[in-house]
C-alpha positions as CSV (number, residue, x, y, z in Angstrom):
1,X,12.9,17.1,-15.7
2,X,11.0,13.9,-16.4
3,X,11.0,13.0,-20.1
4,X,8.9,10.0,-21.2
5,X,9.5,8.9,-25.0
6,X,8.1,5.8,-24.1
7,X,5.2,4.6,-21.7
8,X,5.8,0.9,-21.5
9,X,9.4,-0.4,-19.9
10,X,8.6,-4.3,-19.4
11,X,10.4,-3.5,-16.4
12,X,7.7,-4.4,-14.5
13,X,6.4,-7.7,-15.5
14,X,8.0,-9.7,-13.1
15,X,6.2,-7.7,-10.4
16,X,8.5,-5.1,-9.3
17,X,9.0,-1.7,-9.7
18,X,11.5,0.9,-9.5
19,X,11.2,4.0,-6.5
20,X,12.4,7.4,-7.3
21,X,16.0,6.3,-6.3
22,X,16.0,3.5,-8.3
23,X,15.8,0.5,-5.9
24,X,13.4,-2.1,-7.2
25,X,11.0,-3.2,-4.9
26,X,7.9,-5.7,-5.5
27,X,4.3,-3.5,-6.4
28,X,3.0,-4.8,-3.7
29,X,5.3,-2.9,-1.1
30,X,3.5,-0.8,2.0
31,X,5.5,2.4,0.0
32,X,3.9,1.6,-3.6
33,X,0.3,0.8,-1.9
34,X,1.2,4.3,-0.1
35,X,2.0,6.4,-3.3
36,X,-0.1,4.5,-5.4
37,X,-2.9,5.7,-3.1
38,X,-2.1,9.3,-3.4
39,X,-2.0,8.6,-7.3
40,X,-5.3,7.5,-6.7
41,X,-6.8,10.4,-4.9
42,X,-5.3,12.8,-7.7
43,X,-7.3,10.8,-10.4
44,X,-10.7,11.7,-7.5
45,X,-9.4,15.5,-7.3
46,X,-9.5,15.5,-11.3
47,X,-13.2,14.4,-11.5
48,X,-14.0,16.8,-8.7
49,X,-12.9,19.5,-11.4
50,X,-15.1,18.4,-14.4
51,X,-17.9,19.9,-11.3
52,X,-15.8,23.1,-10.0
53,X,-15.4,26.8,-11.0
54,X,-13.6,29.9,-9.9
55,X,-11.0,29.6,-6.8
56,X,-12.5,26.0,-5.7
57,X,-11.1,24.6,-8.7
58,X,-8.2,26.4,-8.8
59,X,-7.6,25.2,-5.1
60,X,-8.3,22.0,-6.6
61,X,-5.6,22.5,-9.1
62,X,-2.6,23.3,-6.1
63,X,-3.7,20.1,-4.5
64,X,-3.3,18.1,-7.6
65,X,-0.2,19.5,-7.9
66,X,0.6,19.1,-4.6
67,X,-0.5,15.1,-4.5
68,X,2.2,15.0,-7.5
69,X,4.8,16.4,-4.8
70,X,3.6,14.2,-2.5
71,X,4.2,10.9,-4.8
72,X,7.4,12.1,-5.4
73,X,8.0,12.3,-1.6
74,X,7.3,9.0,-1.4
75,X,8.5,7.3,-3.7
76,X,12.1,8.3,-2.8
77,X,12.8,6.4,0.5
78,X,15.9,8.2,1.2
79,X,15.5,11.1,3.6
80,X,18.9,12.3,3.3
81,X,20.4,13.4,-0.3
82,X,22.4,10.3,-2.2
83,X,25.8,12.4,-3.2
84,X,25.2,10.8,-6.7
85,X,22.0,12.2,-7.1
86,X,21.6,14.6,-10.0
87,X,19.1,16.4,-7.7
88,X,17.8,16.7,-4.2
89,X,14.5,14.7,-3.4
90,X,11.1,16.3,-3.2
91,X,9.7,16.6,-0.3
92,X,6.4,18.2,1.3
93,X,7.2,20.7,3.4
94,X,4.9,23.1,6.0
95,X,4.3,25.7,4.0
96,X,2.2,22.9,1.4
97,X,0.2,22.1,5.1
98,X,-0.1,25.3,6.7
99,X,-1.9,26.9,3.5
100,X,-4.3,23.7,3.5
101,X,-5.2,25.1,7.1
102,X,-5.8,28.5,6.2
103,X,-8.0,27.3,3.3
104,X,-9.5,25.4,5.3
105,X,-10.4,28.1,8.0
106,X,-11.3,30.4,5.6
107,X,-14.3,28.0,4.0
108,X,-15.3,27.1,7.6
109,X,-15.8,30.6,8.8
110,X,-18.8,30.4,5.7
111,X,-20.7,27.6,7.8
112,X,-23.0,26.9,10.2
113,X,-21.7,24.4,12.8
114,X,-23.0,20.8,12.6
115,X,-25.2,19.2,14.6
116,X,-25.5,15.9,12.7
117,X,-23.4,13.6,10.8
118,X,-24.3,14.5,6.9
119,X,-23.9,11.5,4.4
120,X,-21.9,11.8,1.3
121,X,-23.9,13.7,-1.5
122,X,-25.8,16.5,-2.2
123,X,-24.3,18.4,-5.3
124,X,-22.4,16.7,-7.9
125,X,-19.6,18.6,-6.8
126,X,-20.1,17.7,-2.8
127,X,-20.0,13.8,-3.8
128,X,-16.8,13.9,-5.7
129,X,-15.4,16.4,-2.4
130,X,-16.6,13.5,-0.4
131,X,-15.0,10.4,-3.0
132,X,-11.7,12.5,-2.7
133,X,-11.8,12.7,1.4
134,X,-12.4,9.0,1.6
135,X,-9.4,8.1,-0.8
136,X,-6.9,10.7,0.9
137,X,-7.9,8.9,4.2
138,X,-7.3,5.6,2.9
139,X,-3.9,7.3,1.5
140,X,-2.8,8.9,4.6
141,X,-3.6,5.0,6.6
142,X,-1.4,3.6,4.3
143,X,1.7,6.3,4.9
144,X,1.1,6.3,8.3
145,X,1.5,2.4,8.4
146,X,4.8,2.8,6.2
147,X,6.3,5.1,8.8
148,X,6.3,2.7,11.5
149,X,8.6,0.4,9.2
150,X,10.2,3.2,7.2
151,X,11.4,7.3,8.4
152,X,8.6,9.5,6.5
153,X,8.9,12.9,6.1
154,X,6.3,14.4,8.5
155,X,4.9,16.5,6.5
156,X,3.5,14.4,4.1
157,X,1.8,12.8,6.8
158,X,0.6,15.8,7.9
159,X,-0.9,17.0,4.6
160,X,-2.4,13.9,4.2
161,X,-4.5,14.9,7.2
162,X,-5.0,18.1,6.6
163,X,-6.1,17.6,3.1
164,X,-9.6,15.0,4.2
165,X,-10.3,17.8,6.3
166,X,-10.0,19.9,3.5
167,X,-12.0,18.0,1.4
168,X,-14.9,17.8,4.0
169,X,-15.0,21.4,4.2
170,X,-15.4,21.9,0.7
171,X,-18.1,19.5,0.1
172,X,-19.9,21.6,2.9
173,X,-19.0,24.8,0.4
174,X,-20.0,22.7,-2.4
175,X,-23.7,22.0,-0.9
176,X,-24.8,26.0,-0.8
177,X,-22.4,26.5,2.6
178,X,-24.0,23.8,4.0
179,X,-27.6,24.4,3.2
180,X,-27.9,21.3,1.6
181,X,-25.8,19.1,3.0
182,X,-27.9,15.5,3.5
183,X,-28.3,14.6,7.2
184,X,-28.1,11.2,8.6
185,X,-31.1,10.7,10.1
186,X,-29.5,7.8,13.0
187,X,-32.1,4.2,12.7
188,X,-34.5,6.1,10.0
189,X,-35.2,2.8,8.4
190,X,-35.7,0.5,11.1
């Protein structure tokens, strides 16, 4: 269990930081940019919230939680388990992808299919959905750019996919099942 007493270490001010198995590595490292990223879309998920209700934010809430799993998954570069390690690492598994699909399925079956493009908007709600699928992409380039230096658990990978599909989906669900999602109109203001 993580217990924090106190927030600032100066551990930090020379420009490194320490990963989940306590190798110190500079901030600027492919694995912090990746799990820093993650971090990131977390912070989008919880304004997407301040605009959600009933089972859209509590499916909001699992993939908070979830992005905290994930972060923890990267952070520890060691896919095996250190024998000195009080406890095993975190690691996204599946399960954490698989129901992602099925949530995913379940809002699509609630849609029309597209026939255009649609531009970020719409509700309050849809833009933050949108915000959030454009961070979790950016977070999934950045992990999928660490595993071709480092091993990465697949599944994180994975989820990271699975979860900007998620979030397009939702902002569709978000914008009356897709009633009002905004459609690019291709060279409307030449």
């Amino acid at each position: 269990m993580v217990v924090l007493n106190k927030i600032y270490t100066k551990t930090g001010d020379a420009g490194e930081t320490a990963l989940g198995n306590g190798a110190r590595v500079a901030k600027h490292s492919m694995r912090v940019s990746a799990y820093g990223t993650v971090d990131e879309a977390n912070a989008t998920v919880g304004l997407a919230r301040l605009h959600a209700e009933g089972e859209m934010d509590a499916q909001l809430a699992a993939i908070q939680n979830d992005l905290f799993d994930l972060g923890a998954d990267l952070c520890r570069p060691d896919m095996e388990m250190d024998a000195e390690a009080e406890y095993p690492p975190l690691r996204m598994t599946a399960g954490q992808v698989e129901r992602l699909e099925a949530e995913i399925d379940a809002m699509n079956d609630a849609l029309e299919p597209l026939r255009s493009f649609i531009l970020p908007g719409g509700s309050a709600l849809a833009a933050q959905l949108h915000l959030c699928r454009t961070v979790s992409r950016r977070a999934e380039r950045l992990t999928v750019e660490l595993a071709t230096m480092e091993v990465i658990n697949p599944s994180a990978v994975k989820y990271l996919n699975r979860l900007s599909d998620w979030f397009f989906v939702a902002s569709r669900i978000a914008n009356n099942d897709g009633k009002d999602d905004v459609l690019w109109v291709p060279g409307a203001n030449r």
